[in-house]
N, C-alpha and C positions, 0 to 999 in steps of 0.2 A: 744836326741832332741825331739821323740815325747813322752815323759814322760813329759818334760818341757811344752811343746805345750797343752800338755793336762791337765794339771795345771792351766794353767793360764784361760784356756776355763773355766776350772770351778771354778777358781775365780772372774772369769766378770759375768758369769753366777750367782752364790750366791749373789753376791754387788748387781745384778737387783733384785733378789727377793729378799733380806736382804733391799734391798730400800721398794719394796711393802710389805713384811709382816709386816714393823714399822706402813707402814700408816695405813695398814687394822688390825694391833693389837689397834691400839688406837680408832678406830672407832667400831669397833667390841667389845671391851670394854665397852665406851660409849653408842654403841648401848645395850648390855648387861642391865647395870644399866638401862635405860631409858624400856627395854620388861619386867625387876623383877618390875619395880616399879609399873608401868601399870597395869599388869596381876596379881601380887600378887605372894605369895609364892606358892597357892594352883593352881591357874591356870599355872602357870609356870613349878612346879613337872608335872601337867598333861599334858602340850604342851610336856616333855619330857620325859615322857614313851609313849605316845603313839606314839609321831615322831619315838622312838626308836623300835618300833615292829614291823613297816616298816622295817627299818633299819634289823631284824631277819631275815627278810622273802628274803633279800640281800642276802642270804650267798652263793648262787651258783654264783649269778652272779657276786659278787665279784671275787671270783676265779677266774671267765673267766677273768674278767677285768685284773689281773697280768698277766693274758695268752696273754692277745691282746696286751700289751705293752711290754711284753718280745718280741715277733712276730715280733712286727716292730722294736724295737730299734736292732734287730740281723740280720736282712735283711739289713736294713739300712745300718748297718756297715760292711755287705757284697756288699754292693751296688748291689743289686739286686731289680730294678725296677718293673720287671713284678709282681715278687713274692708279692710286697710289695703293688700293687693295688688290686688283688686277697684278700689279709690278710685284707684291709680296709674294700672294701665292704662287704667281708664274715662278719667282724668282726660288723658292723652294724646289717646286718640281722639278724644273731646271737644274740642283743642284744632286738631287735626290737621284738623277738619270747621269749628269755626271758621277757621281760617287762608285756607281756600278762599273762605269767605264775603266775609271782608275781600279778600280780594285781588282777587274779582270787584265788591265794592264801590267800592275805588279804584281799578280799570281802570276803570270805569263814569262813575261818581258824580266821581269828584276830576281824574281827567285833563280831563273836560271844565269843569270849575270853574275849574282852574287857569289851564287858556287862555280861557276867557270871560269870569273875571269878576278874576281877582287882577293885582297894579297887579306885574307883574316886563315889563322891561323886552325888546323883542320879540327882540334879539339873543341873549339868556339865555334861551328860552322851550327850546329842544331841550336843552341842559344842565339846566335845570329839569324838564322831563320825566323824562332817567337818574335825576335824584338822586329823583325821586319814586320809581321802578323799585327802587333801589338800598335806599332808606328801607322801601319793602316788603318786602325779601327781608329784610333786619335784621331788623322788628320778626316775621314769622312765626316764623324763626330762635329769636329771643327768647319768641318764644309756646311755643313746641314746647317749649322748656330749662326751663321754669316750672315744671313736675310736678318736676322734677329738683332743681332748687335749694330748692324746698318740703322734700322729702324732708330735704336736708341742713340747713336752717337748723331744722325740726320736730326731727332729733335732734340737734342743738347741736352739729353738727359744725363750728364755728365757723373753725379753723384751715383747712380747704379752704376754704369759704367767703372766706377773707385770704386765702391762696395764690391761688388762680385769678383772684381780685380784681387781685391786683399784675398780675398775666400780663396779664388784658384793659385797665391802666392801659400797660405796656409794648408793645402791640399798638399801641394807637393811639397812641403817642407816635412808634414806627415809622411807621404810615401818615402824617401829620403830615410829619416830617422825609422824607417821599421824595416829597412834592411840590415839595420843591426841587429835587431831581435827578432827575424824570422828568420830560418835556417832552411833556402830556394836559396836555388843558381839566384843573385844577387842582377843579373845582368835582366834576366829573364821578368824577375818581382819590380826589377823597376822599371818597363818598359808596361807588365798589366797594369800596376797601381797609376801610373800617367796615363793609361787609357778612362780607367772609372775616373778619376779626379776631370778628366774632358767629359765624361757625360752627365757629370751631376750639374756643371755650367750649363750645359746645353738644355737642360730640364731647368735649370733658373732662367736661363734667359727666356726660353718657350713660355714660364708659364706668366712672365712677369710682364712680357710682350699683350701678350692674349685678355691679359687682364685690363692693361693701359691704354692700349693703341687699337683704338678698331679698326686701321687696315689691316690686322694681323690674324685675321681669321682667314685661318687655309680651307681651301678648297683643291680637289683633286685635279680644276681644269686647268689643263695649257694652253696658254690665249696664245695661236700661233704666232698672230701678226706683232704682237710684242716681245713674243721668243726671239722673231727674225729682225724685229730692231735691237733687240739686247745683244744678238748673236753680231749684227754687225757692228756694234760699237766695240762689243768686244774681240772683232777679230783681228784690228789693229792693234787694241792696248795688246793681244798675246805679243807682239813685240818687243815691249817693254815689259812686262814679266817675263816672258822667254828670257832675254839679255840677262833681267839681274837673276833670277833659276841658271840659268848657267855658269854667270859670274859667280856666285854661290856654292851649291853644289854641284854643279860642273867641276869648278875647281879643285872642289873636294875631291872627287872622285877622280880626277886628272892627277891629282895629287897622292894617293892611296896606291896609283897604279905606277907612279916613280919613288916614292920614300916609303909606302905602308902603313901604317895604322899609328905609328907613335907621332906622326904627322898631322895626320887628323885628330889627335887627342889635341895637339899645339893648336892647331886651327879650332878646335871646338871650344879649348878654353879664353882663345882670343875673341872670338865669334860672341861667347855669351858676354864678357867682360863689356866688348863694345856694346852689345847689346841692351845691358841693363844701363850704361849710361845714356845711348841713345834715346833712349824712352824718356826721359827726363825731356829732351825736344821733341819727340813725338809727341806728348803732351801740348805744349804749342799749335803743331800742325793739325791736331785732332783735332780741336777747338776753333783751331780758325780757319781752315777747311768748308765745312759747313756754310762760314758766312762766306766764302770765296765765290760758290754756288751760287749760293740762296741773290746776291746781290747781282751775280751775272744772270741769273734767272730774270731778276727784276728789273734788267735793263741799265741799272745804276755803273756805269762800266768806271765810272772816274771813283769811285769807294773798293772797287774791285780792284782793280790798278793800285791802289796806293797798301791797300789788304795785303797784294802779292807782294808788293816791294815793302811791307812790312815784315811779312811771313819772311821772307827770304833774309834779310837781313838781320833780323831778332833771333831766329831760332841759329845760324851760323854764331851768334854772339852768344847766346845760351850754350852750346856746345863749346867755345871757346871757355868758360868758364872749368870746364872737364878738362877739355884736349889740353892748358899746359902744364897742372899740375900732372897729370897723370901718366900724360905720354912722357916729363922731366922724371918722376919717380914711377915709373913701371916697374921696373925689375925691384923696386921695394913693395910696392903695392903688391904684387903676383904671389911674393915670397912671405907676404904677411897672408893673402889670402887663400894659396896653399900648403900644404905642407909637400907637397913635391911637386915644382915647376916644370913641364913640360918642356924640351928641347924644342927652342924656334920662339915658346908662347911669347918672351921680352918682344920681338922684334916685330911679331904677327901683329900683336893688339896693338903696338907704335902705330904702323900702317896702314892699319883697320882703321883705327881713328881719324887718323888725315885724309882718310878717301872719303870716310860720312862728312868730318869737316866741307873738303871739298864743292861735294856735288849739295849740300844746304843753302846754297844763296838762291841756286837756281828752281829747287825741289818746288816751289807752291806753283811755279808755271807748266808742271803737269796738271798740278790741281787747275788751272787756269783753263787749261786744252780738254782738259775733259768736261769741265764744265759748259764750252762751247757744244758739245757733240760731234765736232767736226776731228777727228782724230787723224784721218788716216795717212797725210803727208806727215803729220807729227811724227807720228811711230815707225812711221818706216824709217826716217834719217834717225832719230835717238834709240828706237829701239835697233836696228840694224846697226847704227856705229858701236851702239853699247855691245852687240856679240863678241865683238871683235878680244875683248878682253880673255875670253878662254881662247882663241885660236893662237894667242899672243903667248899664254901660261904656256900651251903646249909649246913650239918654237924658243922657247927661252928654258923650258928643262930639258929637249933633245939637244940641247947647248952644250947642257953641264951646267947648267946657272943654279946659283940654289931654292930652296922652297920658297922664300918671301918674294923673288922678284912675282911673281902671280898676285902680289898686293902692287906692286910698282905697276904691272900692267894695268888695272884697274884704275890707279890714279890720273894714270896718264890720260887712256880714254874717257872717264868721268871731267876732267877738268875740260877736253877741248869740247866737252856737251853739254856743260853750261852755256857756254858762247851758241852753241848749236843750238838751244832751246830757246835762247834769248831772242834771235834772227829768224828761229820760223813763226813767237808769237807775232815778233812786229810784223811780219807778212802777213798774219791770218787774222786776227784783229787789231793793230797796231799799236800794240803796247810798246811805250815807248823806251829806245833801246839807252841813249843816252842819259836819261834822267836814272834808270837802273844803275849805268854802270859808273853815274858819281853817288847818286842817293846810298847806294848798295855795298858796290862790290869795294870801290873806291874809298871807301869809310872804312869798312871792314879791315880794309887791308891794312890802312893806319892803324887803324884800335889794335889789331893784331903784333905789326912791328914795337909799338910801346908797350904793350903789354909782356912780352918776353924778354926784355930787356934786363928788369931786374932778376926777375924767377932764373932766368940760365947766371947770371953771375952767381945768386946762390949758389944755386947747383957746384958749380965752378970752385967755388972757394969754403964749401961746409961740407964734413964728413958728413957719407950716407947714413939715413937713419931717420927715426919718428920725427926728429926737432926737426929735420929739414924740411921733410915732406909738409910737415904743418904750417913753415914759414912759407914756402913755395905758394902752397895754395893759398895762404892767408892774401901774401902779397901779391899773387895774380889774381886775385879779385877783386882787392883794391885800385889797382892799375886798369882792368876790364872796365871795370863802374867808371872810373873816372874819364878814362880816355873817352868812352861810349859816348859819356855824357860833353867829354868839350868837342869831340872827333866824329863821333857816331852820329848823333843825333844834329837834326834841320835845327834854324830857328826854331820854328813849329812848337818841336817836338822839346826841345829844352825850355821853353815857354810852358806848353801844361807841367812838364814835370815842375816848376819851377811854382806854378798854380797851386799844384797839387799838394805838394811840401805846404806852403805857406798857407794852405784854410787849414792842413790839419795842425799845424800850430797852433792858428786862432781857437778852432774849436774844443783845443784840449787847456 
């Protein structure tokens, strides 16, 4: 019964954010085409290496961040109130003393990188500067809101979480359209308006916290002894954010330093492209997240286990719905959603996609690892194998090889870290390995082979163009559902669905 109970939480839960990530994908979109057209390809690459060098100098406190939301979602589901206003505050303060860190970091460290060593052209160096200034104040902004949005997604308050969602998609779609009607350096107006549009959320989030949730009343003390457990949960996961910070903007910046800036415009536009699809399964993982916790919390390991090999499964199948029309018409999709496609964007976003594809079966058994508390064999073999990926990018462009193989490297190390992740759960609580890789990977991989079968013949035999693109996707959804359901899914599992259909029949 609470297997059931917790099912359907986080199917109401997905349908709210599955409602907000369509709107804020199409406006983010939009907004998209309307910041490449404005800024150009050349100011565009450079809004996003240098936003992303910020984004480096994250890497600790990223870690913290998975730390502070594991903190609460585990309390919480011990229902342990004292503990859980202690973890807030700390978890503020904590962020408040990072933020200072980073920002004397990148005064430091990145302004003088910037102008010494990065290929941006010398008439854009002072515009380049604000927007680095601008990308700081954002991300500490963002730092600081993190205790806050932990809190709300820990108690599945999922409906604010889509509210305030649309509001920051509608923020920036404004900052966007008033670069047309304000007459500032363009690069510079868009770089302050995404700073305010991050602090009017972070006063929503503060005040809506404060109001709801009584662990959310701050206090200015740092409770050591819970710093120093925070500090060490998080010194492993830096591993695992380290690896994908590098794999990311690492890349980028490896990348900037062999092709230059119309490089990183291709990767920036591939980057958000996969981005705004990926959230459609993030939505998933949000939601069922939470119970992955909350049920390891409570001892229930056999509803956890079946959570994880659901998580990992479904949300791979939800992205399959994306990855084949998409990655089959790319180069339509880009050209309908720019008006000048970036040199590389076709083949970036191809491979961007198959690597999130990829590493999704395995993805909820970090959620699994962290929920233990026991992190630090985990991180060290995923987080350490996952580096590997930029040492790979550099070695393969002192080659001559071209820009994308640095998505092939990724692939390659993401796929052998599935199997990696699978073998160190069944070590550390014995999740089991076999039942995974028929329940899971083994399903998938059928649903996947029937499912492309028809879509590439299209392809194959109809002129490029709208009709196609819509048959494509029509008929890979059709083939997804179906196969899911005779390939995908247990007995079990084709049994409710099977329930399910049949009362809402009767009842209507």
């Amino acid at each position: 019964m609470a297997q059931v109970s917790s099912n359907k939480r986080v199917a109401k839960n997905t349908l709210l954010l599955y409602i907000r990530t369509f709107v804020i994908l199409i406006v983010n979109l939009y907004t998209s085409r309307i910041v490449l057209e404005v800024l150009g390809v050349e100011d565009y690459g450079i809004y996003n290496i240098v936003g992303g060098m910020v984004v480096m100098f994250s890497i600790i406190s990223a870690a913290l961040s998975n730390s502070i939301t594991r903190f609460i979602t585990f309390e919480l589901g011990k229902g342990n109130k004292d503990k859980l206003k202690q973890i807030f505050s700390t978890s503020v303060n904590i962020q408040l003393r990072l933020s200072l860190i980073v920002a004397i970091a990148v005064e430091g460290i990145g302004v003088y990188f910037m102008y010494a060593y990065m290929q941006i052209p010398e008439d854009r160096l002072s515009a380049a500067f604000w927007v680095l200034q601008c990308s700081l104040l954002n991300f500490i902004i963002s730092l600081v809101s993190l205790p806050y949005s932990a809190v709300i997604i820990a108690h599945e308050r999922m409906n604010i979480f889509a509210y305030v969602g649309l509001l920051e998609a509608a923020l920036k779609f404004v900052s966007a359209y008033l670069l047309f009607i304000v007459a500032f350096d363009h690069l510079i107006l868009y770089g302050v308006l995404l700073a305010l549009s991050s602090l009017i959320i972070r006063l929503i989030y503060g005040r809506y916290c404060s109001l709801h949730f009584k662990e959310c009343k701050y206090t200015a003390k740092l409770d050591k002894n819970l710093t120093r457990e925070m500090f060490g949960f998080a010194g492993w996961n830096f591993l695992g954010t380290g690896a994908y910070l590098f794999n990311t903007q690492g890349v980028n910046i490896v990348s900037n330093l062999f092709f230059g800036v119309a490089v990183n415009a291709a990767r920036g536009v591939a980057g958000q492209a996969e981005a705004g699809v990926k959230q459609f399964v993030n939505n998933f993982t949000t939601a069922l997240n939470p119970q992955i916790i909350k049920t390891y919390a409570d001892k229930n390991y056999e509803s956890c286990f079946i959570l994880v090999r659901q998580g990992g499964k479904y949300s791979y199948l939800l992205m399959l719905v994306f990855f084949i029309p998409f990655v089959l018409e790319a180069d339509f999709l880009l050209s309908l959603w720019l008006k000048e496609v970036p040199r590389h964007a076709v083949i970036f976003w191809q491979l961007a996609m198959l690597g999130t594809l990829i590493d999704l079966p395995a993805a909820p058994l970090t959620t699994l690892a962290q929920a233990t508390g026991h992190i630090k064999k985990f991180y060290i073999y995923v987080g350490g194998l996952g580096c590997l990926v930029l040492p790979l990018t550099c070695i393969f462009f002192f080659l001559g090889m071209p820009p994308y193989t640095a998505y092939v490297a990724y692939i390659t190390v993401y796929t052998y870290l599935v199997f990696v992740r699978l073998y160190l759960m069944n070590k550390q609580v014995g999740f089991p390995i076999r039942v995974f890789v028929i329940q899971v990977l083994l399903r998938v991989a059928v649903v996947t082979a029937i499912s492309l079968i028809l879509p590439v013949f299209i392809v194959y035999i109809m002129p490029y163009g709208f009709v196609r693109f819509i048959l494509v996707a029509s008929v890979s959804f059709i083939s997804i559902v179906g196969s899911t359901f005779l390939f995908g899914m247990d007995r079990a599992e084709r049994k409710r669905i099977k329930s399910f259909v049949l009362n809402k029949i009767r009842n209507n």
